[in-house]
VODRENBA-826722 format. One record per atom (N, C-alpha, C): x, y, z. Coordinates in steps of 0.02 Angstrom, whole numbers, plus 50000, padded with zeros to 5 digits. Layout:
N
XYZ...
This chain:
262
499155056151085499335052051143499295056351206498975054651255499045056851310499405057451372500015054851364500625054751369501205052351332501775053451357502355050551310502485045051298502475043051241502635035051239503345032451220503815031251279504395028951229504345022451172504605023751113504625022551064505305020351017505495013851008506065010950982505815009150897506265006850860506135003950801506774998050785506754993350761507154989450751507074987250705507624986450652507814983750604508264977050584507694972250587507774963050580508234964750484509124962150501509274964050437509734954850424509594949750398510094943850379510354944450315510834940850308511244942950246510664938250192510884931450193510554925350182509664926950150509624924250081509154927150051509004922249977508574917649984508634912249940508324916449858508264921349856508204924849796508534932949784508834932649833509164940849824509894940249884510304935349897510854935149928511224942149968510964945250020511644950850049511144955050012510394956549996510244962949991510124967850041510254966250112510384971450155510934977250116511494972550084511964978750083511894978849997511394977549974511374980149875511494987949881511714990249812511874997349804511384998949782511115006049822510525008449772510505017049776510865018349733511115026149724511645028349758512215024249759512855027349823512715023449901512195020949912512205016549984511785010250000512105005150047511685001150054510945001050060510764997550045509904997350052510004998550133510124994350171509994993050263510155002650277510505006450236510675013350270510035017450241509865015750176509345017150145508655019950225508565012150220507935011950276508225014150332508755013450372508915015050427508835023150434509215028550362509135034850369508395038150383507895032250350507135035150329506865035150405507195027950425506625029150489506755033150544507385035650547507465041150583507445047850592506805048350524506615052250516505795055850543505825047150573505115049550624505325052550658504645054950701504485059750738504305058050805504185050850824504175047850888504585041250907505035040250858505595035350877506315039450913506315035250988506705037651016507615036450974507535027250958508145026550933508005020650884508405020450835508295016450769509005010350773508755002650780509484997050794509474993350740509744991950697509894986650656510094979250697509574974350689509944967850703509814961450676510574961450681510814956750628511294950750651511554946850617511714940750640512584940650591512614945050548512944944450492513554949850508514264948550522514544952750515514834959950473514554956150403514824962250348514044968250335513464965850387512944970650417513224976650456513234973250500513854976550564514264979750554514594978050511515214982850490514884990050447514364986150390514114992450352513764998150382513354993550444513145001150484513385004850521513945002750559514315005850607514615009750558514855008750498515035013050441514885019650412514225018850431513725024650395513475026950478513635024150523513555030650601512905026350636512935021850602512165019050623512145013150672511745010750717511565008950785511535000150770511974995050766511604990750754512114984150809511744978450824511794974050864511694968750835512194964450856512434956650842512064952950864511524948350851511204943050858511204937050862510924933550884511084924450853510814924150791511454920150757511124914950687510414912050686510234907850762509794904250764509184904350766509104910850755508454913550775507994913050688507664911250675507274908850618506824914850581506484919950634506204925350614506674931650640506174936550604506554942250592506054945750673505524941450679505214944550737505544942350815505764936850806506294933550865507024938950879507264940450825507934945550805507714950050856507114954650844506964960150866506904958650927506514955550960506204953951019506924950251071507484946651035508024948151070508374953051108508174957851042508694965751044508014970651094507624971051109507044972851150507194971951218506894964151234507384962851303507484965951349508194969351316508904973151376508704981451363508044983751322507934989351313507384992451339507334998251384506835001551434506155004951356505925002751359505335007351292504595003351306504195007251291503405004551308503125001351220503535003951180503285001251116503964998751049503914994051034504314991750970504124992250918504374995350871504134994850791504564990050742504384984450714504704981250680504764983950611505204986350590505314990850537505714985750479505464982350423505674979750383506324980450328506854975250337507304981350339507644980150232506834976750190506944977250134506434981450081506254987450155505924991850115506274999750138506834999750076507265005850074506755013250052506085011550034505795018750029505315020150102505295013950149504875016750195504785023550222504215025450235504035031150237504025033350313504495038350341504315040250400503545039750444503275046450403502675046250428502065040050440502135033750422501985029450407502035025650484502865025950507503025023850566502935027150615502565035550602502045036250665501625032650681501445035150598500565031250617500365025050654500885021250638500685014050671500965012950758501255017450763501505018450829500895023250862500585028650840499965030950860499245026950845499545021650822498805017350814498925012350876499445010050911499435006850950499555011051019499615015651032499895020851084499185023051111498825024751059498125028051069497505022751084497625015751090497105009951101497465006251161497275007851242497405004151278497484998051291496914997251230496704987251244497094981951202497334987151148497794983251084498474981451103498624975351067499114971451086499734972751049499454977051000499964975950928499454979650891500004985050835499644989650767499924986950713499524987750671499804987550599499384992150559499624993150470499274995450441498914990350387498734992850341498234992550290497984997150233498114995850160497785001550116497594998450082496965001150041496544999050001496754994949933496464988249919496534986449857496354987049812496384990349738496294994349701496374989849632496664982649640496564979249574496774972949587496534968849537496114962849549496644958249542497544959449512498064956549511498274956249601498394960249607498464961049696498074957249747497284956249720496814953749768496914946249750497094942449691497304936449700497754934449695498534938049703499174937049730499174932849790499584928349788499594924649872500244929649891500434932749857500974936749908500834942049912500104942949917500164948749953499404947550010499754948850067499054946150142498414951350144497954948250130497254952350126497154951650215496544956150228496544960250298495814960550294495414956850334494744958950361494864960250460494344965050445494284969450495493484970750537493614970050613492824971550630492764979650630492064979550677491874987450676492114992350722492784987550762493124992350781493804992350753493674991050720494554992850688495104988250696495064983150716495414974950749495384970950679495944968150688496024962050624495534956050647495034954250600494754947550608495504943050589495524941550526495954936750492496474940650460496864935950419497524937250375497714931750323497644933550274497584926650213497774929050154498404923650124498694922650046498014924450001497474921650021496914921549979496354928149972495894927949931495474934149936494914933849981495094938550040494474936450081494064946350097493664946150099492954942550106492924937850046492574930750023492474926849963491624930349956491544934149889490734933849868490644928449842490134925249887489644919849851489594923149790489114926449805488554927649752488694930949681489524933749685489824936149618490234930649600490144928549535490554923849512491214926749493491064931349433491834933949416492394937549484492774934949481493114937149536493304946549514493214945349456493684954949441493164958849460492434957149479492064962849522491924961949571492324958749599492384958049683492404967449713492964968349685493094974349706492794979049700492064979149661491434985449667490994980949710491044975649765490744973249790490624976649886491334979549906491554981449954492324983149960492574984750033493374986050025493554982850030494254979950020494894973350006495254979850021495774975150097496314978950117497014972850098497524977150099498094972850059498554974450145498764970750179499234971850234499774972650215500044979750249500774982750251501114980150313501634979350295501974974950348502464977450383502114981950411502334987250465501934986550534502354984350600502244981450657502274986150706501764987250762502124992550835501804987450877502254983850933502094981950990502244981651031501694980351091501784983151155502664978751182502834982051217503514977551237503464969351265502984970451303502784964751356502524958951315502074960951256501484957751192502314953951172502654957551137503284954151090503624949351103503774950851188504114944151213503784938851240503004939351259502754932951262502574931351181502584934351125502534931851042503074929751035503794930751053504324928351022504274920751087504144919351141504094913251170503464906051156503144910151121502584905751103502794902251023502634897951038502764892750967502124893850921502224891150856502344894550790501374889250797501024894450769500364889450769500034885450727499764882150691499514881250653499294882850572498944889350585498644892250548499354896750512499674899750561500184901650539500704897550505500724892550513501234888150479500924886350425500124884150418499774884750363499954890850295499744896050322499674901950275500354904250263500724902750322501554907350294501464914050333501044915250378500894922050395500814922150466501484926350495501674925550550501224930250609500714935050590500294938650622499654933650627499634927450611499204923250638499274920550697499904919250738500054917550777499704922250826499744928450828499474932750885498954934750873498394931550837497694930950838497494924450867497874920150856497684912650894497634914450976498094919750979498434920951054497894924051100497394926051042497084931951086497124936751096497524938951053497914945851024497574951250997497344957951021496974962750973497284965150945497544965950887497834969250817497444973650806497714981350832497284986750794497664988350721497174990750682497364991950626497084999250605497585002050578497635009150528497665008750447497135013950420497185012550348497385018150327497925018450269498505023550234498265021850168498685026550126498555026650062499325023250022500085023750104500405019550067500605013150068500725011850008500815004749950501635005349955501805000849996502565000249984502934995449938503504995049941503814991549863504294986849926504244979949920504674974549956505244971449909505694974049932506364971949870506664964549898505984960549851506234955149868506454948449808506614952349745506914950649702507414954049663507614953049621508274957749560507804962649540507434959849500506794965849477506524970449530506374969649593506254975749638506734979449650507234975449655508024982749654507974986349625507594983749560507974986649495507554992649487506814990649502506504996049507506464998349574506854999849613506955004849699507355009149645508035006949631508705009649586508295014949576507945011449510507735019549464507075022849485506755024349541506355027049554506875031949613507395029849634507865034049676508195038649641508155036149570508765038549528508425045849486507725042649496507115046849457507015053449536506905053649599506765056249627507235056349694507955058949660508375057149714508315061649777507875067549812508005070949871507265065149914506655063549866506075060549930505895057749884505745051049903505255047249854504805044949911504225045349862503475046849937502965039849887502735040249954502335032249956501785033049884501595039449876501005038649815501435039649755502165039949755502315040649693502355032549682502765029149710503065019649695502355018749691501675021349720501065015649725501115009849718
């Protein structure tokens, strides 16, 4: 970067969870998950300050608990990208990182990168990442968002489905010696100014289609630069992902690093 970029991160945390109830505050080795991620990301190297926000009092209480930065929200707010872009606002910074706050192994270095992927492209509206798809359960998961990309590094699309589609290969399981399939990590840096005209713009189409809220700021006209990593994060968004965060913490309790969970 060629100059300093101030740099925030915020952590969108609701209790309310129609398959995992209050896993902000699940136990996973001695502390809440929300302190989990909150400790990691302050472990970057260009975040000025790290906020939890939340809507939920027994949030609030847990982080102010553990020393940690977090702010009261409205209930009413529907996304976790509205949360943030509240708590933004009333705050002086040239960039936001929406830091997901049900991935307790996020990786510091990770939340450079995407903060130097958007810091370092004048024209970009918004960073994210991307790592390679590597098997053919993943590439036709609808939960997990495939990522085509032009030749500069900008998101074309974002889709439940497998895109690029080969005509011309029928079996779908050699798609993947066909070209790259990127799997989107859902790790956000945007410009301050980008966030709050995204959190005022209504919900579009395509996005209400797919379920995939980074459609909205491609409709917009939005350049999404994108960075490609090697990590594969783990979204604890069932009993079974706890269960396996638990014992991969339990297995590597001082660092657990993005190529070990793959």
């Amino acid at each position: 970067m060629t100059k300093r970029i101030k740099a925030i991160g915020i952590i969108p945390a609701r209790y309310d969870s129609s398959r995992l109830p209050g896993k902000p505050l699940a136990d996973i080795g001695g502390k809440p998950m929300i302190q989990h991620v909150a400790e990691r990301a302050l472990k970057s190297t260009l975040l000025s300050r790290v906020i939890v926000a939340t809507d939920n009092q027994r949030i609030m209480e847990c982080v102010q608990g553990f020393g940690g930065d977090a702010v009261m929200t409205s209930s009413a707010f529907t996304s976790g990208t509205d949360r943030i872009a509240s708590v933004a606002q009333t705050i002086e910074t040239d960039i936001v990182v929406n830091i997901q706050g049900d991935e307790p192994l996020i990786e510091p270095d990770e939340i450079d990168l995407v903060i130097h992927t958007l810091a370092e492209d004048p024209n970009a509206d918004m960073g994210t990442l991307v790592t390679p798809i590597k098997k053919v359960e993943d590439l036709t998961n609808p939960n997990t968002a495939k990522v085509v990309l032009n030749q500069d590094g900008y998101a074309l699309y974002f889709s439940r489905s497998p895109i690029p589609y080969q005509r011309d290969t029928q079996d779908i399981g050699d798609w993947l010696n066909e070209g790259p399939y990127f799997k989107h990590v859902g790790l956000y840096s945007y410009r301050k100014s980008f966030l709050l005209q995204f959190a005022r713009h209504e919900p579009e189409p395509l996005e209400m289609t797919e379920k995939l809220e980074q459609l909205r700021a491609l409709v917009m006209g939005a350049k999404i630069k994108v960075a490609q990593t090697k990590y594969n994060p783990i979204c604890v968004d069932t009993p079974e992902d706890l269960e396996r965060v638990r014992k991969l913490i339990h297995a590597y309790p001082t660092e657990v690093k993005g190529d070990v969970v793959g």
